[in-house]
LOGU-682021 format. One line per field, with one value per residue (C-alpha): residue in one letter; x, y, z; residue number from 0. Coordinates in nm, 3 decimals. Example, Ala and Ser with C-alpha at 12.3 -4.5 7.8 and 13.67 -1.06 7.14 Angstrom:
2
residuo <- c(A; S) $
c1 <- c(1.230; 1.367) $
c2 <- c(-0.450; -0.106) $
c3 <- c(0.780; 0.714) $
num <- c(0; 1) $
This chain:
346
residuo <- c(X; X; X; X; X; X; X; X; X; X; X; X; X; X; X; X; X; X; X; X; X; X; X; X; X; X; X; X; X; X; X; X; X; X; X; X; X; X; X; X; X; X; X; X; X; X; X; X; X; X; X; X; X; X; X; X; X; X; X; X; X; X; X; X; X; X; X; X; X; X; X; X; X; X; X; X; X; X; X; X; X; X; X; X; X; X; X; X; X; X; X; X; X; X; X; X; X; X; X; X; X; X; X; X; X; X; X; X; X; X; X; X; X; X; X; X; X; X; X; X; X; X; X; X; X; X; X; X; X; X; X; X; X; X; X; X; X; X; X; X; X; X; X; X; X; X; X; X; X; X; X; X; X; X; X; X; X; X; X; X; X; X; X; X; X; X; X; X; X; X; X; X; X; X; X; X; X; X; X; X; X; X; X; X; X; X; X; X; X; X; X; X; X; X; X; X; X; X; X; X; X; X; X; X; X; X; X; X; X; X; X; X; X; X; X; X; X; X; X; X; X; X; X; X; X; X; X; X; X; X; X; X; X; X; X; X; X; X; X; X; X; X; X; X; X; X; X; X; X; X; X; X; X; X; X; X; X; X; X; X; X; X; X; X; X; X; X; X; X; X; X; X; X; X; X; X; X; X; X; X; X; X; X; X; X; X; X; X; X; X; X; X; X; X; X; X; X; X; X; X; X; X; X; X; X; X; X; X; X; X; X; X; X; X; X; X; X; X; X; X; X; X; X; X; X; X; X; X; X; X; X; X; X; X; X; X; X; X; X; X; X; X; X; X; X; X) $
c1 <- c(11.255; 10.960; 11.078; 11.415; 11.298; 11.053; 11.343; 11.538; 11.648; 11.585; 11.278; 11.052; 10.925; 10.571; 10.499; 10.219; 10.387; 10.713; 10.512; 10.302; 10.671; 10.787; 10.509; 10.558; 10.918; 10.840; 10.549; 10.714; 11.095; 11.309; 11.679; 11.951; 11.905; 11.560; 11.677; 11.846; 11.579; 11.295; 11.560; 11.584; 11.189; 11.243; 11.446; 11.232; 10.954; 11.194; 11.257; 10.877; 11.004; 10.888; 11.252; 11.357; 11.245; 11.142; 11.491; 11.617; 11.407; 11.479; 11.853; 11.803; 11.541; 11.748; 12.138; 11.919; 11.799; 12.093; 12.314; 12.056; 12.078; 12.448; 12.447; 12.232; 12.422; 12.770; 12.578; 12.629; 13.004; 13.098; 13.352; 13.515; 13.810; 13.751; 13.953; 13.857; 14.056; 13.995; 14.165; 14.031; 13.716; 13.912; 14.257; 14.170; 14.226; 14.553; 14.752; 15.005; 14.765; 14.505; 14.678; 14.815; 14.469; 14.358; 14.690; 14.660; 14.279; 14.351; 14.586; 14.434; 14.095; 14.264; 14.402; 14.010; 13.959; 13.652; 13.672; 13.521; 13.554; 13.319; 13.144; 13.265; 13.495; 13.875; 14.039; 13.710; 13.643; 13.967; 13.957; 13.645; 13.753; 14.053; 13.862; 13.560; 13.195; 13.188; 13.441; 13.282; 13.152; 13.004; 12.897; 12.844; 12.748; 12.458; 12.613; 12.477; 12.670; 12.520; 12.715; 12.620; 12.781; 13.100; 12.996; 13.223; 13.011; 12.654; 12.389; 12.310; 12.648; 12.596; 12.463; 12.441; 12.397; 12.306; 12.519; 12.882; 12.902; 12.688; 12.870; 13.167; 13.061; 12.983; 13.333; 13.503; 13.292; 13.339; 13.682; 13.970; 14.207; 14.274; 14.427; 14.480; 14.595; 14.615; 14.304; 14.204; 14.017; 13.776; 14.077; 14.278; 13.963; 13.890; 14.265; 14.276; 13.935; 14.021; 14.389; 14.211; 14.022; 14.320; 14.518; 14.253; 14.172; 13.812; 13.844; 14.018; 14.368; 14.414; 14.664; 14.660; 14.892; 14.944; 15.013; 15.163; 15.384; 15.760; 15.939; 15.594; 15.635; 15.276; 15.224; 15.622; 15.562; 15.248; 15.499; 15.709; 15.485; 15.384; 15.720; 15.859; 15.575; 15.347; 15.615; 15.837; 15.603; 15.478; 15.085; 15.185; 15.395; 15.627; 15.442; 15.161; 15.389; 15.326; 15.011; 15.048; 15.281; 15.405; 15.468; 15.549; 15.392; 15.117; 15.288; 15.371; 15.055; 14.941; 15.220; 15.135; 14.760; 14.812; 15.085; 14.901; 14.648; 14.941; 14.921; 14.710; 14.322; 14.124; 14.124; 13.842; 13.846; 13.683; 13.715; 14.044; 14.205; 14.294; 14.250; 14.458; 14.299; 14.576; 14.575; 14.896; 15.077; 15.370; 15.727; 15.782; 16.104; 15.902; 15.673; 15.971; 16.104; 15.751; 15.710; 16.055; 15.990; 15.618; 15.659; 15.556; 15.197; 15.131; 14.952; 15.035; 15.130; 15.257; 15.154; 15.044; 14.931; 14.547; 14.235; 13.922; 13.821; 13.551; 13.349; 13.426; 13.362; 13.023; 13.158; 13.265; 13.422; 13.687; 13.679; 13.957; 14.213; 14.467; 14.477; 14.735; 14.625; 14.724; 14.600; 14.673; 14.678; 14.436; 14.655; 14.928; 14.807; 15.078; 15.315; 14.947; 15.026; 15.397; 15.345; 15.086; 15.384; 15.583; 15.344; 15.311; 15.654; 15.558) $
c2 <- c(-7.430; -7.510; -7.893; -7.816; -7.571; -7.835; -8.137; -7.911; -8.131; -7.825; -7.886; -7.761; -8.101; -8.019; -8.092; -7.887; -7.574; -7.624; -7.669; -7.376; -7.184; -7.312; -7.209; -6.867; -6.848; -6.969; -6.746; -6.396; -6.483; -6.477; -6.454; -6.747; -6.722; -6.837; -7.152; -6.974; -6.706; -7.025; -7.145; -6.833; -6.843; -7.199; -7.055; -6.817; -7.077; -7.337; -7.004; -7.065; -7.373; -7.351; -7.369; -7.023; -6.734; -6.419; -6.258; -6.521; -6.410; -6.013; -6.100; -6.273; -6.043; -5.738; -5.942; -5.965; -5.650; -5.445; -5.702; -5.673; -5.251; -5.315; -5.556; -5.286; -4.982; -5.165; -5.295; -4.998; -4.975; -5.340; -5.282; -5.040; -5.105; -5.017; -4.968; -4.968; -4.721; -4.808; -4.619; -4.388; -4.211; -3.970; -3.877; -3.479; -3.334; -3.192; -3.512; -3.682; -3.954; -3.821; -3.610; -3.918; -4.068; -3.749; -3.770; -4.138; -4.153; -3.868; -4.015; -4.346; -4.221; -3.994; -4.352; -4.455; -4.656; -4.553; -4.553; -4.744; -4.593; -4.686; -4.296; -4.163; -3.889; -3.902; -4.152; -4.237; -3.865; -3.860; -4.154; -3.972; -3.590; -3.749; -3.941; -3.678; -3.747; -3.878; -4.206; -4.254; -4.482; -4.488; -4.818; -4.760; -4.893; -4.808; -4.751; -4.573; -4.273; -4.175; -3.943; -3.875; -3.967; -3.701; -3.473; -3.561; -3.896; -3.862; -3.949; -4.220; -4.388; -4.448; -4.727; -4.766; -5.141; -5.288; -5.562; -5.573; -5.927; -5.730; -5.436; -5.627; -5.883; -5.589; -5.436; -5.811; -5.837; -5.508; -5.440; -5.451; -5.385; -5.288; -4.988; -4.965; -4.629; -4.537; -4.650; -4.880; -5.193; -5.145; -5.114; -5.410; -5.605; -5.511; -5.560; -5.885; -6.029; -6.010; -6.134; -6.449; -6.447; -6.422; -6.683; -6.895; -6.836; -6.728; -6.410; -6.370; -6.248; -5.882; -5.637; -5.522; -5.261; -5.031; -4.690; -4.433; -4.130; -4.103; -4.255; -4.387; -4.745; -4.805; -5.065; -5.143; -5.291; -5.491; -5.679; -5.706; -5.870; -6.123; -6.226; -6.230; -6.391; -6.539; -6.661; -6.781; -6.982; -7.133; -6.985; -6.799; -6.920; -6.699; -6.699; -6.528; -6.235; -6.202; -6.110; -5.756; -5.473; -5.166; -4.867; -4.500; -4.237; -4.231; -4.298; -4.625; -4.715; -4.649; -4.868; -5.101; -5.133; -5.026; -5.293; -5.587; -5.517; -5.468; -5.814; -6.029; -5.963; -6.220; -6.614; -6.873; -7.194; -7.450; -7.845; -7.881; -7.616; -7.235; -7.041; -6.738; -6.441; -6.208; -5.897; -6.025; -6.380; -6.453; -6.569; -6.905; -6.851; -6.663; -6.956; -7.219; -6.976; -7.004; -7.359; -7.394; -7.127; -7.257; -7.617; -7.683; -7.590; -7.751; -8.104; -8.237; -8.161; -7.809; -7.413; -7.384; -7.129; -7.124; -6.889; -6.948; -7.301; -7.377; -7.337; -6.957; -6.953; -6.818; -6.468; -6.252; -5.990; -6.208; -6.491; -6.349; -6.327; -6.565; -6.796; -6.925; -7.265; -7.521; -7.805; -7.571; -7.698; -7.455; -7.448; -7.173; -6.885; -6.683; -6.825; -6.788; -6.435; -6.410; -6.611; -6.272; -6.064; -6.279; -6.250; -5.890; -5.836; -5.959) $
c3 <- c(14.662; 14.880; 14.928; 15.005; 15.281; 15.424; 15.413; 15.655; 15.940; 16.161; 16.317; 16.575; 16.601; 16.566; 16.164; 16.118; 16.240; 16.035; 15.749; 15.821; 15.866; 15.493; 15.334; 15.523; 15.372; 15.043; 14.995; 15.106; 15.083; 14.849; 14.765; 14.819; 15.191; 15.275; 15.424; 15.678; 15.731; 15.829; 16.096; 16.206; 16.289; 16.421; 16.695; 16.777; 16.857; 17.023; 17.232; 17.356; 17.597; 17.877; 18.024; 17.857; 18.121; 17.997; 18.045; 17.791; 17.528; 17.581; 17.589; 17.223; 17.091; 17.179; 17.038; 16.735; 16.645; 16.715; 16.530; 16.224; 16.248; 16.207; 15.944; 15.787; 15.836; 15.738; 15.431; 15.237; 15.256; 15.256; 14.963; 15.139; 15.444; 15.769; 16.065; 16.413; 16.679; 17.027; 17.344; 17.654; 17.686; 17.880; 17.691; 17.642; 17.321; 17.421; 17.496; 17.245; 17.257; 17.097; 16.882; 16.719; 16.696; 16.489; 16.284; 16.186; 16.125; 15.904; 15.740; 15.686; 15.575; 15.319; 15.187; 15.146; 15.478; 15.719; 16.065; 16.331; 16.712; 17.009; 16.913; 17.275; 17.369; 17.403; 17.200; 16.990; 16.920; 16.759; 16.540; 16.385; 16.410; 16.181; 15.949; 15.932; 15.919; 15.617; 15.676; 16.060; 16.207; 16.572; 16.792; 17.136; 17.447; 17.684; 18.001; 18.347; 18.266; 17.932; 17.667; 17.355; 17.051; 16.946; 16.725; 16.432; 16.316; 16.105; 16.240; 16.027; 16.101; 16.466; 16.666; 17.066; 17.161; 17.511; 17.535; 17.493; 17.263; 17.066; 17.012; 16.968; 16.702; 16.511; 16.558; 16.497; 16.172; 16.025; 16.104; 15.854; 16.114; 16.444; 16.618; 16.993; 17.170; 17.543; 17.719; 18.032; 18.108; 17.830; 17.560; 17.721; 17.704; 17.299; 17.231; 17.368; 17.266; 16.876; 16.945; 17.081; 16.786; 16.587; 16.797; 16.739; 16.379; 16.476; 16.279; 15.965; 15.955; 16.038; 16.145; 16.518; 16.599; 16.902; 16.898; 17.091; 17.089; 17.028; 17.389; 17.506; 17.678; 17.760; 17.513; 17.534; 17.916; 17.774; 17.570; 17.813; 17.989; 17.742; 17.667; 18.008; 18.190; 17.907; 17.647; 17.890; 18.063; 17.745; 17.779; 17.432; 17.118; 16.961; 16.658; 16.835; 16.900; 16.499; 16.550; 16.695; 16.625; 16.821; 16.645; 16.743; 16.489; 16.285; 15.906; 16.098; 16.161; 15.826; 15.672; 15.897; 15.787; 15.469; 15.398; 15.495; 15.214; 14.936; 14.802; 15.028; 14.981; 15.176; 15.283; 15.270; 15.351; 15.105; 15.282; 15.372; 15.174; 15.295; 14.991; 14.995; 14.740; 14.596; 14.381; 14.226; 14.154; 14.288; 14.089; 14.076; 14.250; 14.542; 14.541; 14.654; 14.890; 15.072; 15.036; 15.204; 15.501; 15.567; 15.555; 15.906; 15.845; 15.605; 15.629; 15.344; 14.962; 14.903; 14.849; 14.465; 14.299; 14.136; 13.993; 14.155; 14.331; 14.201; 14.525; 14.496; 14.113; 14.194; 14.306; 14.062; 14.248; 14.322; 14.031; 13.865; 14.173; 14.179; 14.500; 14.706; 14.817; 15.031; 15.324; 15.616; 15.963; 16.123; 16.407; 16.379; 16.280; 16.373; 16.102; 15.877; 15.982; 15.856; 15.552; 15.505; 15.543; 15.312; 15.014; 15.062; 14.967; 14.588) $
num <- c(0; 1; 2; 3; 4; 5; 6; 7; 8; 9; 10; 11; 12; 13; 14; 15; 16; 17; 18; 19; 20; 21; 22; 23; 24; 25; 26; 27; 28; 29; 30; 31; 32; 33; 34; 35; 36; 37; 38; 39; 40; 41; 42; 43; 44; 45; 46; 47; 48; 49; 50; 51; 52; 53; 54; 55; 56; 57; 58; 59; 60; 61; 62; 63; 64; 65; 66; 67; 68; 69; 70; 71; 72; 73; 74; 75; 76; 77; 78; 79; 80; 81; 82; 83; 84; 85; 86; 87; 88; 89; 90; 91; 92; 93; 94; 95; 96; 97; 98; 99; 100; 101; 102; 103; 104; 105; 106; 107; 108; 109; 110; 111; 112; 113; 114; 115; 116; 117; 118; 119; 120; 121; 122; 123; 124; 125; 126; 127; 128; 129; 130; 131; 132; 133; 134; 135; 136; 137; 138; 139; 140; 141; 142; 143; 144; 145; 146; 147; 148; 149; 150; 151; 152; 153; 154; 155; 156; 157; 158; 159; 160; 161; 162; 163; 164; 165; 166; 167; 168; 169; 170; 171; 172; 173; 174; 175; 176; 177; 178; 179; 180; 181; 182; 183; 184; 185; 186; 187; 188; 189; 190; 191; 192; 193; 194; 195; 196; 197; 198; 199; 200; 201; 202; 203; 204; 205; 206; 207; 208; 209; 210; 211; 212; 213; 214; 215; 216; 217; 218; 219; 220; 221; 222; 223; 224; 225; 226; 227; 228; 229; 230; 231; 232; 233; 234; 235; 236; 237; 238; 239; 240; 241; 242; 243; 244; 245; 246; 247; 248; 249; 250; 251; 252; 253; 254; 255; 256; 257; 258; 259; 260; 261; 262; 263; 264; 265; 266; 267; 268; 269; 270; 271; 272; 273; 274; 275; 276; 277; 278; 279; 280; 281; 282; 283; 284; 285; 286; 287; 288; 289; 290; 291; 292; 293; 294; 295; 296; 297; 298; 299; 300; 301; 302; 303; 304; 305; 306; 307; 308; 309; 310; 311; 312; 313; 314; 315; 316; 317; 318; 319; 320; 321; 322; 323; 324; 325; 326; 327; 328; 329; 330; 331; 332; 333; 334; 335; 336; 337; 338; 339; 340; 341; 342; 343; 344; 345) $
């Protein structure tokens, strides 16, 4: 283990010292992830340049430590889904908008999902005063205007984080899917930041959905607006519109994320192959109609059904799933996101 730590190409150019630093590893680390753990401390003393100011190295020592607390805390309930509810800090508890919050994170935590709010009032306080203190989770955000966290997480299931990327890498991480309800700037930004990372296939494939009260038409004018000025302009595809859904009540919301976990477990991609993980296999006859429908994104050869590549042989959790697997073109993952629907249905 010790040479293939020292033969890392990542260096800090001075030979003594990144010897010194694999001996370091090899001597106290252990685990399949020591390789990664000594360039860890090789960034920490290329962060000695003289070119990196001392606000450069708070920025990263701070990223790191509150994105290592929330590794931790998530660590403990990585087998089970979460879902994170975003909207206004300052919906009261008597609006439709909240009390939809409250219904659906009751609803869905009652199903076995956790939730995930920013730990705030409004909004947040009702995604966890549905799912209770037990399936909470709180990450929050310093701001100028301190509040504490709502009084319906644990302690031990919040986190307050300086900076924003942060907070939100945690969210994009953890998150199982999405739920956006009434809120301002802050929601718009969330919403939007992991539908880029959707678009862009920078986050595994989720469901987003926006909620609101019977006859609302807050998130109705949103779409609007995408189609109208976006879509028609051609600064969206129509596929993306896939990647989002509006829904009016709670039980839709819950179909919504429950649904999208009904077949369809998980993706990896191994070389040029998407391997598509799946509680169930799919007819043979369901397997044509795919190939048919999905043609266009696929680079070459066809969707087949398989167990385990043998990359992914080495976790047994998942060994046993059958896989979906094809040469996708990492390109449109809308239509990644309605061939999702489509094996759902099986």
């Amino acid at each position: 283990m010790k040479d293939r730590i020292i033969n890392r190409n990542y260096t800090t150019g001075n030979e003594l010292l990144d010897n010194k630093i694999a001996e370091l590893v090899a001597e106290f680390g252990s685990g399949e992830n020591t390789d990664l753990a000594r360039e860890l401390i090789v960034t920490s003393f290329k962060m000695l340049n003289p070119g990196i100011s001392r606000l450069d190295m708070k920025i990263l020592n701070a990223s790191l430590k509150e994105v290592y607390r929330a590794f931790m805390m998530f660590s403990k309930y990585r087998g089970v889904k979460k879902v994170s509810v975003f909207g206004s800090a300052r919906t009261k508890p008597d609006n439709p908008n909240y009390k939809i919050a409250l219904e659906f994170s009751r609803k869905i935590a009652d199903l076995g999902y956790m939730i995930i709010t920013g730990a705030g009032p409004g909004i947040m306080q009702a995604g966890n005063e549905g799912a209770g203190p037990d399936r909470s989770f709180g990450v929050s955000i310093r701001l100028p205007f301190e509040y504490d966290p709502n009084p319906h997480i644990a302690k031990d299931k919040v986190l307050k984080f300086k900076y924003f990327f942060a907070r939100k890498l945690a969210f994009a991480k953890e998150t199982n899917a999405i739920v956006l309800c009434h809120g301002g700037v802050g929601t718009l930004d969330e919403g939007f930041e992991l539908l880029t990372l959707l678009q862009t296939g920078k986050s595994n494939p989720l469901p987003v959905v926006m909620l609101e009260p019977p006859g609302g038409n807050y998130w109705k004018k949103l779409d609007e607006f995408i189609k109208t000025e976006m879509l028609s302009e051609g600064l969206v595809s129509e596929e993306d519109l896939a990647l989002y859904k509006i829904v009016y009540s709670a039980d839709e919301a819950v179909d919504e994320v429950n649904n999208f976990y009904k077949n369809y477990h998980s993706i990896r991609f191994v070389g040029e192959l998407l391997s598509i993980r799946m509680q169930r296999k799919i007819p043979d006859t369901g397997l044509a109609s795919l190939n048919e429908k999905f043609a266009a994104i696929i680079v070459s050869g066809s969707l087949i059904q398989s167990g385990a590549l043998p990359e992914e042989e080495n976790d047994s959790e998942l060994a046993l799933m059958p896989r979906l697997v094809f040469n996708f073109n990492r390109r449109n993952y809308g239509r990644l996101r309605m061939l999702i629907d489509e094996i759902n249905k099986y």
